[in-house]
N, C-alpha and C positions, 0 to 999 in steps of 0.2 A: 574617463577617456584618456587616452595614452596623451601626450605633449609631442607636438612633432620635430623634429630633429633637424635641421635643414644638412644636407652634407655639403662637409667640409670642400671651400674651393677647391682644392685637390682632387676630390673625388669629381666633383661639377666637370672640370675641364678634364677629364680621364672620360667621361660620359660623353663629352665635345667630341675628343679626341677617337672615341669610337664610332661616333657619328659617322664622321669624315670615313675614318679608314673604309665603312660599310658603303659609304655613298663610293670608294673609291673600286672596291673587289666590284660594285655594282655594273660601276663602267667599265671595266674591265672584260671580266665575263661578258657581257652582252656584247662588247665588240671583236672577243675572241668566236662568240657565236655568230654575229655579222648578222643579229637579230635579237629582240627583247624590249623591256619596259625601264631603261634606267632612268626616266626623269621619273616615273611613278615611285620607283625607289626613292630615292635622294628626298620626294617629299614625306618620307616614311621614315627617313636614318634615326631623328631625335626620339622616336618612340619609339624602336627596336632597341635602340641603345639600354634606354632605362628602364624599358622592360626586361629585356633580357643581363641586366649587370645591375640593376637596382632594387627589381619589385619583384621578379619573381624567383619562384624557388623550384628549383630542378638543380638534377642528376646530369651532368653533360656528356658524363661517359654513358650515360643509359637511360636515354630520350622517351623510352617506353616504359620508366618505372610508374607503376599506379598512384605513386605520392606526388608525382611532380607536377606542380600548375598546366594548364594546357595552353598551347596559343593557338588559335586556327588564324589563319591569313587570308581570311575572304575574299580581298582583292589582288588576286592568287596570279594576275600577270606582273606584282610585284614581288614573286619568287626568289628573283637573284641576291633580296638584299635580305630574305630570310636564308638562303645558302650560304651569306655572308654572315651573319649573326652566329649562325654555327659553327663557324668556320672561327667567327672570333671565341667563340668558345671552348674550340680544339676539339670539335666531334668531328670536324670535316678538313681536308688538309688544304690549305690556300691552295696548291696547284692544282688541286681539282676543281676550285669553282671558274676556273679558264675551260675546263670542259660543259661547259654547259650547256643543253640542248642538245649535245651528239648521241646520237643513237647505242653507241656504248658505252652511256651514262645515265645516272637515275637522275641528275638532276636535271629536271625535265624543265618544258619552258611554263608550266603552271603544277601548282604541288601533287606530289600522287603518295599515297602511303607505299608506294616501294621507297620509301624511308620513312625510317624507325621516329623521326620528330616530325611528322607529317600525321595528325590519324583520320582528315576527311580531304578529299582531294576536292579543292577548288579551281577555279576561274571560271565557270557557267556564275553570274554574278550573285548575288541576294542569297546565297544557299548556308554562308557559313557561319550566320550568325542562330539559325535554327539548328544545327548542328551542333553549337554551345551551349543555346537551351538543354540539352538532353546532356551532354557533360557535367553540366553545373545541376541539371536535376539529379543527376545520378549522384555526383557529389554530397549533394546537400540532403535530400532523402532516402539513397540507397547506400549508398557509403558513408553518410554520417562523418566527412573527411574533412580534412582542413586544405586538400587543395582548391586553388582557383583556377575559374578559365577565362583570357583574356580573345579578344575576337578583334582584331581589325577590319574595316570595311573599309573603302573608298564611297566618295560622295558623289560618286556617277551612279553607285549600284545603290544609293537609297532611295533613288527610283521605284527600283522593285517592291511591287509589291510583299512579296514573302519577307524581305527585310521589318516589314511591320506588324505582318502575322506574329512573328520572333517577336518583337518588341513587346505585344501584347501578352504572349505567355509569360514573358518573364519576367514582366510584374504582376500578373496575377497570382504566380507560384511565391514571390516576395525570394524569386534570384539572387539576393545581397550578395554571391562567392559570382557572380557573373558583372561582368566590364566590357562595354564595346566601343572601340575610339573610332571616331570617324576623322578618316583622314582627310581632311577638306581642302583639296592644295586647287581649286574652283573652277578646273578644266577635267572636259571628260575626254572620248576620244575622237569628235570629230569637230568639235564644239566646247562651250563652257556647260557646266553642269548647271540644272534651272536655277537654283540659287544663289550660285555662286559662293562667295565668300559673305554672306549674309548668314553670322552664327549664332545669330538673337532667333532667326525661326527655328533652326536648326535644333536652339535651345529649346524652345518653346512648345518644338513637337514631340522632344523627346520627357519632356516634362508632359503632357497630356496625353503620355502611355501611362504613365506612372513610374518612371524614373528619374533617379537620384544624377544630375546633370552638371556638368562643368563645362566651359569655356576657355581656352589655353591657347597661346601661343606652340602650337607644333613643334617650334623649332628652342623652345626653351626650357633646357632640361631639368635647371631650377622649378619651374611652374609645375613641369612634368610631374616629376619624385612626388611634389607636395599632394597632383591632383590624384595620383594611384594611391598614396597613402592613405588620403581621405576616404575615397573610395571602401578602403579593405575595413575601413571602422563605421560605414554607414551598414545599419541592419533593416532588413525586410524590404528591401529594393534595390534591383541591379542598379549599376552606375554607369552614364554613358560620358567621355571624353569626348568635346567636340572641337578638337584641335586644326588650328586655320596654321595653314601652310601651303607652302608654297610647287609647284611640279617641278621638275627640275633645278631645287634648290642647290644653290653654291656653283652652278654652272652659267659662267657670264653667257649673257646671249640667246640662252636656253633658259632660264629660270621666271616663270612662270609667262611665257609666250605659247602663242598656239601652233599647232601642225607640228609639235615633237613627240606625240604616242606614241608608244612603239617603238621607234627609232633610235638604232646604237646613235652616238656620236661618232661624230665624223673622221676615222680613222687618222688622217693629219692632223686633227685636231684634240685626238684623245690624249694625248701625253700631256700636254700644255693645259689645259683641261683639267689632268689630273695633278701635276706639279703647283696649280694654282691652289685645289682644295690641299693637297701635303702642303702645304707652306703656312696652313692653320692650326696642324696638328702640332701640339709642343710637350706629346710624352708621347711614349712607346707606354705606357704602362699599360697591362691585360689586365682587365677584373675579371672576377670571378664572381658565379651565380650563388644567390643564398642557398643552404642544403633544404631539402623540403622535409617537411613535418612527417614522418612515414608511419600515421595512423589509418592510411586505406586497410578496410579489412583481408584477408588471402581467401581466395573464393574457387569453387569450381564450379565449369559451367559444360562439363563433358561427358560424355556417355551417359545422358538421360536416359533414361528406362522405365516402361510401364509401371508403376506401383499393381496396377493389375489387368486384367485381361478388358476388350470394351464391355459395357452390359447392356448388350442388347440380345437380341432373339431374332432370327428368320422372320421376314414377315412383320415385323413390327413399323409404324409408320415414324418417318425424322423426317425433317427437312433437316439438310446436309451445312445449314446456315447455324442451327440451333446444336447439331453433333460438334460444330467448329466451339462453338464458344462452352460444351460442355468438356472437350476433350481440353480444352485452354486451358481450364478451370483444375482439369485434373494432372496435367503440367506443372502447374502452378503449387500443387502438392509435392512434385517430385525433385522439383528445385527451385531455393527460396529465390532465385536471382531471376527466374522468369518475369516477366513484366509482360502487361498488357497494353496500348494506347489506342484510340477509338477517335471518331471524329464528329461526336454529337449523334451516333446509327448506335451506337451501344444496347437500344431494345430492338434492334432489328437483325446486329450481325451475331446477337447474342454475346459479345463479351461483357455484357452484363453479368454474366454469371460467374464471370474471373471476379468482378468487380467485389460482388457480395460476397465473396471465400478470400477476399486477396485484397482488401480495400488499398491498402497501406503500397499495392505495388501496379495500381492501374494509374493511368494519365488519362484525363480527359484532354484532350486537342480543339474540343471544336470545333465549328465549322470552316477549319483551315489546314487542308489535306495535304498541300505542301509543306507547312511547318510540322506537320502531323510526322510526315516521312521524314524529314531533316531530323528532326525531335529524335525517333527513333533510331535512325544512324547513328548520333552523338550518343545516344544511354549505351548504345551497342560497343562502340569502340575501346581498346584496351582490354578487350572481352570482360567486362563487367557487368554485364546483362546478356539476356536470350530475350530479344525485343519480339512483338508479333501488334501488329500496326493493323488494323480493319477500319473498313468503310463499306458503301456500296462500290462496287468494280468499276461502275463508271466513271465515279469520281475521281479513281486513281489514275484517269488521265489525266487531270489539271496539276498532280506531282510528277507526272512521265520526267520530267527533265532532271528532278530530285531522284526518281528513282535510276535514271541514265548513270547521274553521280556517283550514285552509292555503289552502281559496278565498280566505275572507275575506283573507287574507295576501297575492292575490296570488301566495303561492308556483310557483315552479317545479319543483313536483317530478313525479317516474315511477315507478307503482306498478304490478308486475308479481303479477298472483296469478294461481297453477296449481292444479291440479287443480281443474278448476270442471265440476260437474254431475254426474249419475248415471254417465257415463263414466267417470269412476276405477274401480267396480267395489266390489271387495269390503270396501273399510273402512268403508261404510257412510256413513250420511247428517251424523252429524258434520263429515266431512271434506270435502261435497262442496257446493261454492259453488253457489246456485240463487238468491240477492239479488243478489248483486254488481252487474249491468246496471241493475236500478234504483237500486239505491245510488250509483251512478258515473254514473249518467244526471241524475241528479237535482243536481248538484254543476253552480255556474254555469257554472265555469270549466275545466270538464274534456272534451278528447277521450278517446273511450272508444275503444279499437284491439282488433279481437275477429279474428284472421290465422286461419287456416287452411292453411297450409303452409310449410315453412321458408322458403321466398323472402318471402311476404307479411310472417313474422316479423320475417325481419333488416331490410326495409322499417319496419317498424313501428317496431321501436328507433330507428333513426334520423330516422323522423320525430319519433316523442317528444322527442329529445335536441336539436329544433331547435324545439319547440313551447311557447311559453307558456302558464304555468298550467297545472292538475295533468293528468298523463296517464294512465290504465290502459290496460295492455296485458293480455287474458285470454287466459290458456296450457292447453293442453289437456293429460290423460297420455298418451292411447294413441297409438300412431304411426300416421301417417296417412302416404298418397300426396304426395310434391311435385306439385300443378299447374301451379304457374306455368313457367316458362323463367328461366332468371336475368338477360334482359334485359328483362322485364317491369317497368312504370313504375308506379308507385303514389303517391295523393297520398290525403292526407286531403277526405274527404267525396265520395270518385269509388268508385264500386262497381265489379267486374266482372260481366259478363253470361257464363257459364261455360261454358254447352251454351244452343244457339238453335236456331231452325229459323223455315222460314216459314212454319208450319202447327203451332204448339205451341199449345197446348189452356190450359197453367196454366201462371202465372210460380210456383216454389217458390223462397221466399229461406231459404239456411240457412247459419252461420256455425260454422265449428270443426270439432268431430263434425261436427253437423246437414250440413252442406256436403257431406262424404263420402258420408252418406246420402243427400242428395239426388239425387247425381250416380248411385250406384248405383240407386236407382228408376228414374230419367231411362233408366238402359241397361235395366229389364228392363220398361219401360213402351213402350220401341219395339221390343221384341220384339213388341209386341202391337198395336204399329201408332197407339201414341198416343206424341206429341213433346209435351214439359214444359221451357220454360223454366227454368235454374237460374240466381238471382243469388249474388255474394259481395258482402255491404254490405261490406267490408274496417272501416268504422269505422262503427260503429252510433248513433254521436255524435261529429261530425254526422253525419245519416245523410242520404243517398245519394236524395233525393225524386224527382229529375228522370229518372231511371235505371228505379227504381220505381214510377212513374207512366207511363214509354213502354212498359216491360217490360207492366203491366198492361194498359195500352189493348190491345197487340200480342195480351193472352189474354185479350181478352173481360172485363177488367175480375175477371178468377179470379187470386187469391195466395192462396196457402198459405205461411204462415211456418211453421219448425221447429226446436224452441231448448230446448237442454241446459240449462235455466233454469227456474223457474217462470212462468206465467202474467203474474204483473204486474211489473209495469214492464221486462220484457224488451224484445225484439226484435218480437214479434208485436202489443205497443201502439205502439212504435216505428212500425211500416211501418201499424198505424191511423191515426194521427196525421197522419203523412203523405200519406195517403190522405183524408183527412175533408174533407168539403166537393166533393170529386170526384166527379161523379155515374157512376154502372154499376159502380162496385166492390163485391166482396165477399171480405174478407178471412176467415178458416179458421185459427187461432193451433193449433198442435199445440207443447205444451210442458207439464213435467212438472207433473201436479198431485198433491197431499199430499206428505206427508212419505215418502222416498224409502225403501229398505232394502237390504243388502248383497245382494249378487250379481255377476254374471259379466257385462261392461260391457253385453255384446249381447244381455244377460237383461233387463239395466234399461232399453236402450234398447228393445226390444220391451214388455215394460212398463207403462212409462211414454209409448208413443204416438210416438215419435219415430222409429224406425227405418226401415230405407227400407221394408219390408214393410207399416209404417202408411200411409209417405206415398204408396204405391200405391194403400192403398185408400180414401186422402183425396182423393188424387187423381178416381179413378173414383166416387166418392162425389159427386163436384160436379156429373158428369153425371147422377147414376142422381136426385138430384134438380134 
């Protein structure tokens, strides 16, 4: 093992010296913005310093090279003194971190990757340390790299639970390129944080994850240097820093009292304030960051394409659950940076089958759906993977706030969730997705892919895997019919028109189930001498208006939607919206309403209003009135 160095006084006090200046841009900016976190800063300055001028190695001129260590800043309302770190770095011009918060500036009041040293946008708390899981796994197993990623948190947000989900993967993965310091300055924001400055539990817990743990004075840049160093030479276990400090350090008055979150300093009081911290600075000297190792491999992760056509047949039975995780698999052939991650559903959402072709590039998560999403934002960023994240669809409501993030982020990630709707059958309403479509409709940045047969599936994947910002793909359990042909062309925001005629009475749109059903009415409604339009929106966001709109003119201005979902914000607001403003339509939503209960799937689609025996008599119901 290497002999540790201590640096020389000169450099110690140059590390001081940058402290201050950080804590000083800190108070500054926040009170040219007349809003912000500088006492959060200031108990942050000693471990910005000597991370960023001691430990780590990066590019300053080019914050987004693939070699440079990562830092995400989880307690992301201490923004201004990561603007300042940059800024001491010469990526950012001092007189710009005086604009901070204004609307004609990216430096926002918590991190957004509209900057280039930003790559997961925090302040929703607990989120950024599962986001360096997936960095440092990408690193350590998919890049095979010598960079590190370092993660700050505050000791309000290790509260959260997700902070501990993180904890737990990344000693089971043997993380050793991952470091999380917790800033422990033992006030949160309306209150003290439960522990306080008690940093023997702190120790204790992060030791019975299974991490390699230190103890430090925050504010001692000496203690500092030694405990990153140590860190970088411990193998087969992340390192956590658990650094006691103080909240508004080096500000008389303010420094570690309660009722200062948030709050600039007091404009009369700023100068004086600042003159007292400059009267401890005694160099001007700038360091410079070490150069990074630049062994990340050069990868492409763009214009995926079919290796070959789907293989299936008309008529042949899939569930659209089992086509997801075969067309993954066959992804995963087409380029080696696809990656899979699963949340313990792996024999259910089928990315099992990535698993067994792709061992070397699947993540198991389990049962922790929130770190699952995080995970997969972090492998995602830097575009160094083509992430695609499954579960059951229900579940991905307990990462809703992860997945809120990873808009905000920009990210590119693919979230697949199965068994969605009263369709599963007998395990009941626990398990069975009926939010999902509003949840994922409601996300800026997200196409929402809802297939219905295995060709539209393995379409789907592959357009995901070439789409920006997040994707949901929703999978059904039961096996349905292949309709399509496997040279059938599909693009996001193009519907199919499924069954036509030139005399159909009502467009019916139905996606997944619904779609099977529809098509089965469709055959026992022209027994009876009425023809019914059916649409496939293929992708319900965006969805499919101009398709929608000729389909309806063509029936009189009659749609019937029908959707293995709840009422709102499904498919049947969907094709409203679309519709509004139009005049002669009359839209007809058939979608499950209350809370659902176990049964036999063709129990709960008759039910619940859905099945094609409904949509026959929704259908002739449009006439009778």
């Amino acid at each position: 093992m290497d002999t540790y160095q201590k640096p020389e006084d000169k450099e110690l006090q140059a590390l001081k010296d940058a402290a201050n200046r950080l804590r000083i841009h800190s108070i500054r900016a926040t009170c040219a913005s007349n809003s912000g976190h500088p006492t959060s800063c200031c108990s942050a300055a000693e471990v910005l310093s000597v991370l960023f001028f001691n430990t780590m190695r990066y590019e300053a001129a080019d914050p987004g090279n693939a070699n440079n260590d990562r830092f995400v800043l989880s307690k992301g309302h201490a923004a201004p003194i990561l603007y300042a770190a940059w800024a001491e770095a010469g990526y950012i011009k001092e007189s710009d971190l005086l604009n901070l918060r204004k609307i004609d500036c990216d430096l926002e009041g918590h991190p957004t990757p509209k900057l280039p040293f930003v790559d997961v946008a925090t302040g929703s708390l607990g989120q950024g340390l599962g986001a360096s899981c997936g960095m440092a796994y990408t690193g350590k197993y998919f890049d095979k790299a010598s960079y590190r990623v370092y993660c700050l948190l505050g000791d309000g947000e290790s509260s959260e639970g997700a902070v501990w989900e993180a904890m737990a993967f990344a000693s089971h993965y043997h993380l050793d390129n991952l470091v999380a310091i917790f800033d422990v300055n033992r006030l949160g924001q309306s209150e003290a944080a439960p522990l306080q400055h008690q940093t023997d539990i702190y120790m204790k817990r992060c030791e019975a994850f299974g991490w390699n743990t230190y103890v430090v004075d925050g504010h001692d840049v000496a203690e500092l240097c030694h405990a990153f160093w140590q860190a970088a030479h411990v193998k087969d276990k992340p390192t956590a820093i658990i650094a006691k400090t103080y909240k508004g350090k080096g500000i008389s008055g303010v420094e570690n009292e309660d009722n200062w979150h948030g709050k600039p300093m007091p404009k009369d009081k700023a100068e004086s304030i600042i003159n007292e911290i400059q009267s401890q600075i005694q160099t001007n000297r700038k360091l410079s960051p070490l150069v990074p190792i630049a062994d990340a491999p050069k990868i492409s992760i763009s214009d995926i394409t079919f290796p070959s056509p789907p293989n299936y047949k008309i008529g042949d039975k899939i569930a659209t659950r089992r086509a997801y995780g075969l067309a993954l698999a066959k992804l995963g052939h087409a380029n080696s940076r696809v990656i899979a991650l699963d949340g313990d559903t792996k024999n259910s959402t089928f990315s099992e089958i990535f698993k067994k072709e792709h061992p070397d590039r699947y993540i198991e998560c389990f049962i922790a759906e929130q770190n699952m999403v995080s995970v997969a934002m972090g492998c995602a960023t830097r575009n160094r993977t083509v992430a695609f994240a499954s579960t059951f669809a229900a579940f991905l409501s307990r990462a809703y706030d992860h997945i809120r993030m990873g808009a905000i982020s920009q990210s590119n990630v693919n979230l697949c969730g199965s068994h969605c709707g009263v369709s599963i059958g007998e395990d009941g309403p626990s398990q069975m997705a009926l939010e999902d479509l509003a949840m994922f409709r409601a996300i800026p940045t997200c196409t929402v892919f809802y297939p219905s047969d295995g060709v539209s599936t393995e379409h789907a994947v592959f357009l995901a895997a070439n789409t920006p910002g997040i994707c949901f793909i929703r999978t059904s359990r039961p096996d349905t019919a292949v309709i399509y042909s496997p040279d059938e062309k599909f693009e996001i925001g193009q519907a199919k028109v499924v069954r036509q005629s030139s005399s159909d009475r009502v467009t019916v749109i139905g996606a997944g189930v619904t779609l099977h059903e529809a098509l089965a009415a469709a055959d026992e409604l022209a027994k009876q001498g009425i023809n019914i339009r059916v649409v496939d929106p293929f992708t319900i966001k965006p969805l499919d208006a101009a398709t929608i709109l000729s389909s309806g003119r063509a029936t009189g201005g009659h749609i019937i939607t029908v959707e293995d979902h709840y009422r709102e914000g499904g498919l049947g607001e969907a094709v409203c919206a679309a519709v509004a403003g139009e005049p002669g339509f009359i839209v007809q939503t058939l979608a499950v309403r209350g809370v659902p209960r176990s049964g036999k799937p063709t129990e709960l689609l008759d039910l619940f209003g859905i099945s094609s025996r409904c949509i026959v008599e929704a259908v002739k119901s449009t006439f009778a009135n």
